[in-house]
LUMTI-415488 format. One record per residue (C-alpha): residue in three letters; x, y, z. Coordinates in steps of 0.001 Angstrom, whole numbers, padded with zeros to 6 digits, always signed. Example, Ala and Ser with C-alpha at 12.3 -4.5 7.8 and 13.67 -1.06 7.14 Angstrom:
<loses>
ALA+012300-004500+007800
SER+013670-001060+007140
</loses>
This chain:
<loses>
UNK+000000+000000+000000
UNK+001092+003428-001220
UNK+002907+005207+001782
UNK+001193+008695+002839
UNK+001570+011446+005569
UNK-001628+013606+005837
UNK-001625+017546+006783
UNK-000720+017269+010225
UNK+002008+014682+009064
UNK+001141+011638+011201
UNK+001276+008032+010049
UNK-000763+005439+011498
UNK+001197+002293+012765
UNK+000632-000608+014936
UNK+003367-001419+017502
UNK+003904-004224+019966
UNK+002434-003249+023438
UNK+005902-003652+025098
UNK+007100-000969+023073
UNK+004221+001141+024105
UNK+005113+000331+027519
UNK+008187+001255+027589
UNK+007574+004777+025874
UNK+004772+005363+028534
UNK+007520+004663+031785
UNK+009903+007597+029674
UNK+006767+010111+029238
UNK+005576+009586+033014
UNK+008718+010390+033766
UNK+008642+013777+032058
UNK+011166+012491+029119
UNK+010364+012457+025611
UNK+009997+008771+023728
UNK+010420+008656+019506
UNK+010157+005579+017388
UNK+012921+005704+015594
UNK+015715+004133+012605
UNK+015223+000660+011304
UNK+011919-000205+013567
UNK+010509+002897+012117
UNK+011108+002048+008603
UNK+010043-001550+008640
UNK+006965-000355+010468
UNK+006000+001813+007767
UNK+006588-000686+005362
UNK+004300-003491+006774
UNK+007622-005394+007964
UNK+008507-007142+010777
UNK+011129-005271+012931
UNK+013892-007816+014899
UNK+014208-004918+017512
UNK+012966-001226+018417
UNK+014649+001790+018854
UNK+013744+004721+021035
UNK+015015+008026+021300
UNK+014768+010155+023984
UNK+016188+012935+025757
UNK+016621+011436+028908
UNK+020509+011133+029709
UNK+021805+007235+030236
UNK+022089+007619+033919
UNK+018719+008912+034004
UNK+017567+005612+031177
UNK+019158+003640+033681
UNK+017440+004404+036657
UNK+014304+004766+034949
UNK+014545+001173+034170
UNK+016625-000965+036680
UNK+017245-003923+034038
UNK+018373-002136+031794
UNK+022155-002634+030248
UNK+024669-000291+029269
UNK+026130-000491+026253
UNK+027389+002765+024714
UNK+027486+005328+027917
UNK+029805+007551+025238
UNK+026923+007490+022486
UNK+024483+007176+024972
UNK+022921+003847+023915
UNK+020956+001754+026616
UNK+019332-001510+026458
UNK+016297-002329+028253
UNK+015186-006379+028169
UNK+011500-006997+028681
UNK+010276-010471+028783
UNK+007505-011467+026336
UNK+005763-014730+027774
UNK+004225-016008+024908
UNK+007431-015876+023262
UNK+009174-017241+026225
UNK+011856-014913+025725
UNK+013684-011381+026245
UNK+012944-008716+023338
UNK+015687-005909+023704
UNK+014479-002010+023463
UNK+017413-000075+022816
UNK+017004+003722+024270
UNK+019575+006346+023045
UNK+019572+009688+024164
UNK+019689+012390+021191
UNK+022910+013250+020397
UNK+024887+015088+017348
UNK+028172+013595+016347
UNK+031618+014942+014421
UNK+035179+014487+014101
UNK+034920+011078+012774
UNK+038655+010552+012846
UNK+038589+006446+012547
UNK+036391+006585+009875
UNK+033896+005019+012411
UNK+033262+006306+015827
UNK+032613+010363+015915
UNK+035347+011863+018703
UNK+032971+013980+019520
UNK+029716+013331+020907
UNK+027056+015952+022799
UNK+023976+015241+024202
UNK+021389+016925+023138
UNK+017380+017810+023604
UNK+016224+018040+019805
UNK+014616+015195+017970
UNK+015334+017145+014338
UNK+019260+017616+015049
UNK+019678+013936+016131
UNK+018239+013221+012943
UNK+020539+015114+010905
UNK+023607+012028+012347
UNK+022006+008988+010356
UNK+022887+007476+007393
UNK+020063+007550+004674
UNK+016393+009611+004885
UNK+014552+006507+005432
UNK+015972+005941+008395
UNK+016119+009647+009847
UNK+012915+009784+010439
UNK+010963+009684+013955
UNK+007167+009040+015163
UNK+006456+011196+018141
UNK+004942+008625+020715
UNK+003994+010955+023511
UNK+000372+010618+022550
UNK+000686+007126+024054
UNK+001462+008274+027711
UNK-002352+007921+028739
UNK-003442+004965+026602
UNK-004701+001679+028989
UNK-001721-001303+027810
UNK-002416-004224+027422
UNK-002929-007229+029290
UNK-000369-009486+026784
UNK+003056-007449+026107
UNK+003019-009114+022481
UNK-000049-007933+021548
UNK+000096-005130+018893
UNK-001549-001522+019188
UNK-002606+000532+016309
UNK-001414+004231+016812
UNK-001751+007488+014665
UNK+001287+009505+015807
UNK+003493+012794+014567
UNK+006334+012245+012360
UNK+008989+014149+012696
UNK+010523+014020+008570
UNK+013249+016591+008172
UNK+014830+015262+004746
UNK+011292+013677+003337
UNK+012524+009765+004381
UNK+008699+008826+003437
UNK+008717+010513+000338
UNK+011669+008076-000524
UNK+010140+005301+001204
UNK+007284+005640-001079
UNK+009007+006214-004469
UNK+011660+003429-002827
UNK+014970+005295-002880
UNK+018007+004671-000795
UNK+019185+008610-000696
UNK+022142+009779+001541
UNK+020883+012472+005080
UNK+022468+015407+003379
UNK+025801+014916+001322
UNK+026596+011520+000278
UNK+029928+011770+000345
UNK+030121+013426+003976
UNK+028203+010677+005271
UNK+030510+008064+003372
UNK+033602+009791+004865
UNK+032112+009312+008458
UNK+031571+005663+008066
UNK+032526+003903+004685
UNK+030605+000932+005826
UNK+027491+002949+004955
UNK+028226+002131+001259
UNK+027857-001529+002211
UNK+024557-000217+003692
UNK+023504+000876+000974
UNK+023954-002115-001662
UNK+022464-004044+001184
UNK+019425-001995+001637
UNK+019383-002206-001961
UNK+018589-005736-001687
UNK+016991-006207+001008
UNK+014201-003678+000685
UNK+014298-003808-003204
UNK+015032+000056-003995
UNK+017402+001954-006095
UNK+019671+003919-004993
UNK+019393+007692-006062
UNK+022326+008852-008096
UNK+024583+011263-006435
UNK+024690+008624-003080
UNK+025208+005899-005778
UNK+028063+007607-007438
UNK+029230+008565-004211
UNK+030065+005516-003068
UNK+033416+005106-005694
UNK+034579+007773-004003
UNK+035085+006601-000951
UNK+036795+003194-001950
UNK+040271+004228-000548
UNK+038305+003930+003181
UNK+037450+000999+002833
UNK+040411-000252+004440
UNK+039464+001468+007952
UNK+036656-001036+008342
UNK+036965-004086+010093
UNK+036387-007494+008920
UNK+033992-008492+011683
UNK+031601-005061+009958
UNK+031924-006280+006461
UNK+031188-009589+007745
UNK+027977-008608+009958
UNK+026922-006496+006388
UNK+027462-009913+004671
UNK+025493-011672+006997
UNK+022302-009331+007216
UNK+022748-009160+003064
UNK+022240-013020+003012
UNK+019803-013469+006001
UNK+017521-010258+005087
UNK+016870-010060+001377
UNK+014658-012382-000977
UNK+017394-011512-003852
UNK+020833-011218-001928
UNK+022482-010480-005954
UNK+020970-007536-006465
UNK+023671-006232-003249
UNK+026575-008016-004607
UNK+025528-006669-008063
UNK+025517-003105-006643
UNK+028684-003939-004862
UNK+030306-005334-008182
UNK+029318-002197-009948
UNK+030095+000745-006898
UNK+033855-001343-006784
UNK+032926-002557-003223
UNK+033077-006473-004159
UNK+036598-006630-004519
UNK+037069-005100-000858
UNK+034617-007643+000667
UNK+034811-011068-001607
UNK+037246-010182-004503
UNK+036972-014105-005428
UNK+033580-013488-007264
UNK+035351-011133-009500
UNK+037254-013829-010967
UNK+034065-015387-012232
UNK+032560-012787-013895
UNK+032641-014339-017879
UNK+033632-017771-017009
UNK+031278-019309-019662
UNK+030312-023068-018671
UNK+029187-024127-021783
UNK+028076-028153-020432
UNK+024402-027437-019447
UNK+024769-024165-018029
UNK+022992-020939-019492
UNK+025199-018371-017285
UNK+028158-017667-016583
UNK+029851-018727-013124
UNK+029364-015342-011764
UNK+025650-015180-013029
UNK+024778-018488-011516
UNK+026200-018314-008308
UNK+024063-015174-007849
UNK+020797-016593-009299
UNK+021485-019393-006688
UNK+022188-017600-004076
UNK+018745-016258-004643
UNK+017056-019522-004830
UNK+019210-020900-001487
UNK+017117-021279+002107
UNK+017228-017783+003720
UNK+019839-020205+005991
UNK+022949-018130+006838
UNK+025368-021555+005958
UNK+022906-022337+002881
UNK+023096-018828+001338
UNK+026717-018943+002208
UNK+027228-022063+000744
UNK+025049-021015-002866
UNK+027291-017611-003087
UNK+030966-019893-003271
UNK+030149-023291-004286
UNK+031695-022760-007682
UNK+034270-019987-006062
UNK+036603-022223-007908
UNK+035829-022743-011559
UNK+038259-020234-013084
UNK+040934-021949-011877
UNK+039795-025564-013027
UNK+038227-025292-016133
UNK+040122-027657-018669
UNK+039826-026762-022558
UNK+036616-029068-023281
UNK+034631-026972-020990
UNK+034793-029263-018004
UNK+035867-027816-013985
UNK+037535-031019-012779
UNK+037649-031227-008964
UNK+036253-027529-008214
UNK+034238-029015-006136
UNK+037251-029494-003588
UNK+038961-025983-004385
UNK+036324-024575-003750
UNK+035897-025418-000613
UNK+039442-024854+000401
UNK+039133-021314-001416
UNK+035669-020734+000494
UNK+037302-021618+003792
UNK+039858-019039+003421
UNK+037478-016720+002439
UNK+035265-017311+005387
UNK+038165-017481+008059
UNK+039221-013752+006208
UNK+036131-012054+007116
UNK+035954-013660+010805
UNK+033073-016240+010685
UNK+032810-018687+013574
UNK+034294-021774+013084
UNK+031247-023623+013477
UNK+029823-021837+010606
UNK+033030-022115+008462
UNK+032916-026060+008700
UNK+029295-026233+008091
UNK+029679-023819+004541
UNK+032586-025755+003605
UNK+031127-029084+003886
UNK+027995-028261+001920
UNK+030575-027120-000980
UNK+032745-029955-000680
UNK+030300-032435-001152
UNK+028181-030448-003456
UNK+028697-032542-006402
UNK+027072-035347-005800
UNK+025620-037424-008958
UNK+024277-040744-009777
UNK+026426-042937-011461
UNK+027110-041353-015333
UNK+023929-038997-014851
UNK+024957-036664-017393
UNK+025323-039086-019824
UNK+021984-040908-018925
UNK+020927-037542-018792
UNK+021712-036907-022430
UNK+019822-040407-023581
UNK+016664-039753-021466
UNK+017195-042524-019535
UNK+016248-042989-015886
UNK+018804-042053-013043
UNK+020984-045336-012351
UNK+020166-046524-008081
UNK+022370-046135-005514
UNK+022712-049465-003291
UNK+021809-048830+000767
UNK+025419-049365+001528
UNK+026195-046318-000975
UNK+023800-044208+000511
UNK+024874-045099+004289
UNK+028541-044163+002968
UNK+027624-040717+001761
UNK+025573-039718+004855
UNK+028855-040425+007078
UNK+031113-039090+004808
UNK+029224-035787+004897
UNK+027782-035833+008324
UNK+024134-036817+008936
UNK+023868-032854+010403
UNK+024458-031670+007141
UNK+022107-033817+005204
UNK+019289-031539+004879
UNK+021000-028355+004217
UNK+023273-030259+001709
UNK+019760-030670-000434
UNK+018755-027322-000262
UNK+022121-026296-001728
UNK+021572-028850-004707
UNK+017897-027749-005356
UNK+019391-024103-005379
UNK+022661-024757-007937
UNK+020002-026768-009923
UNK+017514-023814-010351
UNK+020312-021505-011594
UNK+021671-023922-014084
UNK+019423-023683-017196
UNK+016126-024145-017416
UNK+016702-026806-020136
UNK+018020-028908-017484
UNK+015648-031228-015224
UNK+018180-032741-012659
UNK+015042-032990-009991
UNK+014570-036530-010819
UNK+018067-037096-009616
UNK+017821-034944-005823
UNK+014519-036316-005194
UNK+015311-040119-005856
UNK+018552-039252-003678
UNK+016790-037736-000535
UNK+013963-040104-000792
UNK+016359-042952-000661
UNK+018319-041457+002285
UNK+015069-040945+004323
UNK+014663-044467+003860
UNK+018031-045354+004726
UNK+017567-043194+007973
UNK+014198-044993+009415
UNK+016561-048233+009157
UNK+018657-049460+012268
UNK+021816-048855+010782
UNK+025347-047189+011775
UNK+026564-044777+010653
UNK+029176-043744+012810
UNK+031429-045562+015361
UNK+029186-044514+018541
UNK+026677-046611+016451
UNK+028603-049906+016688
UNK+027589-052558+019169
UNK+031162-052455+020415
UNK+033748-049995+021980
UNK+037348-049591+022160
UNK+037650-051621+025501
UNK+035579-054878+024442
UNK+038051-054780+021474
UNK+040963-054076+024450
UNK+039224-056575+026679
UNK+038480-059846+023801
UNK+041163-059446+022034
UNK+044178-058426+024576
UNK+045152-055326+022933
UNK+047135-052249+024929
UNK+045121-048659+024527
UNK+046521-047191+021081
UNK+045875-045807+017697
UNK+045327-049823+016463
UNK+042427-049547+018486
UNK+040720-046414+016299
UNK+041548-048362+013238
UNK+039553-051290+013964
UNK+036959-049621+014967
UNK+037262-048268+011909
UNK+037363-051168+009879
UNK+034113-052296+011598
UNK+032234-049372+010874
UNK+032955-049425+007064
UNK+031759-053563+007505
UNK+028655-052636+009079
UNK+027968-049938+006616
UNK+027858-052737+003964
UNK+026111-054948+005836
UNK+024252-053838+008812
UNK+023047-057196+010458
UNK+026836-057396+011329
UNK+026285-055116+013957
UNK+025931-057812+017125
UNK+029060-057393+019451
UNK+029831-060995+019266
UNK+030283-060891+015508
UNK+032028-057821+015614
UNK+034437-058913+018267
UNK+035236-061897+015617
UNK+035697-059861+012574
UNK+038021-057882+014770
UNK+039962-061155+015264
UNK+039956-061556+011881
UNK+040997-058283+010895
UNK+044065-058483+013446
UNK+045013-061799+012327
UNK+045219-060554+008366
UNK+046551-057107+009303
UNK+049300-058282+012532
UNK+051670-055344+011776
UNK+048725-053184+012696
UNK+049906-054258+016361
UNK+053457-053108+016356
</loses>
């Protein structure tokens, strides 16, 4: 729906009742409570809002003893957060409370050096980033309305906005355009060119022209920003829009990409000319958009083919990119500060990206039907990938597939695979050693053995037994194919 302010420039909104709340505690204590930034924004746009922001004028020590829970976490900026429990969501939802303020001197490209507390609404305004979020909803009129019984329960409100630089004119014609000059407000923070291309995504404008060509500009910054920003940018890119390439496009374009992922540069006009339609660039963007709004699957869509332009033989093929790729993706990952936990999860979904039934392409090719993968096959590629990664695995296949061509059908070939693991899964079988009717000290026990790595490797050797053949798992026939093995293999002891 078309976004409007009338004559007296109000909007109408709804708002959770904790929010209203919490504005009604500042007004009855004679301070002054705006909706403000990002919550704002979404809120006019019929979004969803992970968190609120108020402004006030109330200093933080006076925040903070307003509101005993509360947490300090930017006395300098004067940035407060106040947790209030929401039962039927049987969690904390954070308010964040930040006393007006006007900011300069920007000498880290980051943090102003220079910060003063002010009592204006308009002048805090004139510190933020882009007009559509420097804009503020006056919720005084709220200090006498009866809350709530349930804190998650939403209120419809009609309340002032406070628009010095038109943010829902923009919001309406849906234009990212820089609070004043673009390039001052690039200068103060370069990441606010990421912010832009990511906004561009996720909320599907354009950006107007002077911040767009701004943003060039300002590429010499770049280096003042830290990895763990350009990561968090990354992250809400991937997480928060429907089509995550049309911010890397922007960043391609603005000469941003090679500061955050230079890699993807490298594949732009890498032609794959065995089924694909696009170029490796082109695809790993279209699936990217198809991927699970998954942080690891996104992740995962964006470099699974990272690296094709280094493996592509003269017939067109990318022998083993599968692999590279997932060393190159690691690197990439560990570069811009992921956890761990999410750099092994996006690197296993590459690695084992490519998998296939037996000569699809060519069965492909002669319209015949996908060859069958024995249960003994299918145990071996759940453990060799992990069963945790199973599902996520899929989603990355059903994305690459959807950017490939739409020529290509290789749906047959996913949904015989998952179908056959789902089987495989309702099956007593193992899959990993913990699964085995037998530990390390019934093999030290039965078969006299001292602690040591021979014990791993026979454990080892019974898992890959039972994988072919799971009605070997009983612990008295695994405690004789352990003989067996020991008797075959008696260097293993030494």
């Amino acid at each position: 729906m078309p976004i409007t302010k009338d004559s007296r420039t109000q909007v109408t909104i709804s708002l959770p009742n904790y929010v209203v709340q919490i504005s009604q505690t500042l007004l009855r204590n004679n301070f002054k409570a705006y909706l403000v930034g990002g919550a704002l924004r979404d809120t006019l746009l019929n979004l969803n809002p992970d968190d609120y922001d108020i402004a006030t004028n109330a200093l933080p020590s006076q925040i903070q003893k307003t509101f005993p829970q509360s947490k300090e976490v930017g006395a300098k900026f004067g940035t407060v957060i106040v947790p209030v429990y929401i039962p039927a969501y049987k969690k904390y939802a954070n308010i964040e409370i930040t006393t007006f303020r006007t900011e300069s001197d920007y000498k880290d490209y980051r943090h102003p050096s220079k910060v003063t507390f002010i009592t204006d609404i308009t002048n805090d305004l004139a510190r933020r980033d882009f007009t559509i979020n420097a804009m503020a909803a006056d919720l005084s009129v709220v200090k006498d309305i009866t809350p709530l019984t349930d804190p998650s329960k939403n209120i419809t409100l009609t309340l002032p906005l406070i628009d010095p630089y038109n943010g829902i004119e923009d919001l309406s014609t849906k234009t990212i355009r820089a609070v004043g000059n673009p390039l001052e407000r690039f200068k103060e923070d370069p990441l606010r060119a990421f912010r832009a291309c990511r906004f561009r995504a996720q909320l599907e404008f354009d950006i107007e022209p002077k911040t767009y060509n701004a943003i060039p500009r300002i590429l010499d910054l770049i280096k003042y920003i830290s990895k763990e920003r350009l990561q968090s940018e990354l992250v809400k890119l991937l997480t928060y829009a429907n089509k995550p390439s049309l911010g890397i496009e922007c960043m391609r374009k603005t000469g941003l990409l090679k500061y955050l992922i230079p890699e993807l540069l490298d594949t732009v006009g890498v032609e794959q000319p065995i089924m694909h339609k696009y170029d490796v660039y082109t695809h790993l963007l279209k699936a990217c958009d198809n991927a699970l709004k998954k942080l690891e699957v996104r992740l995962a869509a964006l470099l699974h083919d990272i690296a094709k332009p280094f493996t592509k033989t003269p017939d067109g093929h990318f022998y083993g990119h599968d692999k590279l790729s997932a060393q190159m993706a690691e690197k990439i990952l560990k570069r811009l500060r992921f956890p761990n936990k999410t750099i092994k999860h996006v690197v296993t979904l590459i690695r084992w990206h490519m998998f296939y039934y037996p000569n699809y392409i060519e069965e492909l090719e002669h319209k015949q039907p996908p060859s069958k993968w024995s249960d003994a096959a299918v145990r071996r590629f759940i453990q060799r990938v992990g069963l945790e990664y199973i599902e996520d695995l899929f989603q990355l296949r059903i994305a690459d597939a959807k950017a490939i061509s739409p020529k290509v059908d290789p749906y047959p070939e996913i949904n015989a695979l998952h179908k056959h693991i789902q089987k495989v899964l309702q099956q007593e079988a193992a899959l990993k050693i913990s699964d085995l009717k037998i530990n390390g000290n019934d093999i030290i026990q039965h078969l006299n053995l001292k602690p040591g790595p021979v014990i791993g490797e026979i454990l080892r050797y019974l898992l890959e037994r039972v994988i072919e053949d799971p009605a070997l798992n009983k612990k008295n026939t695994l405690i004789k194919l352990a003989k067996e093995h020991l008797q075959k293999n008696p260097k293993s002891t030494n």
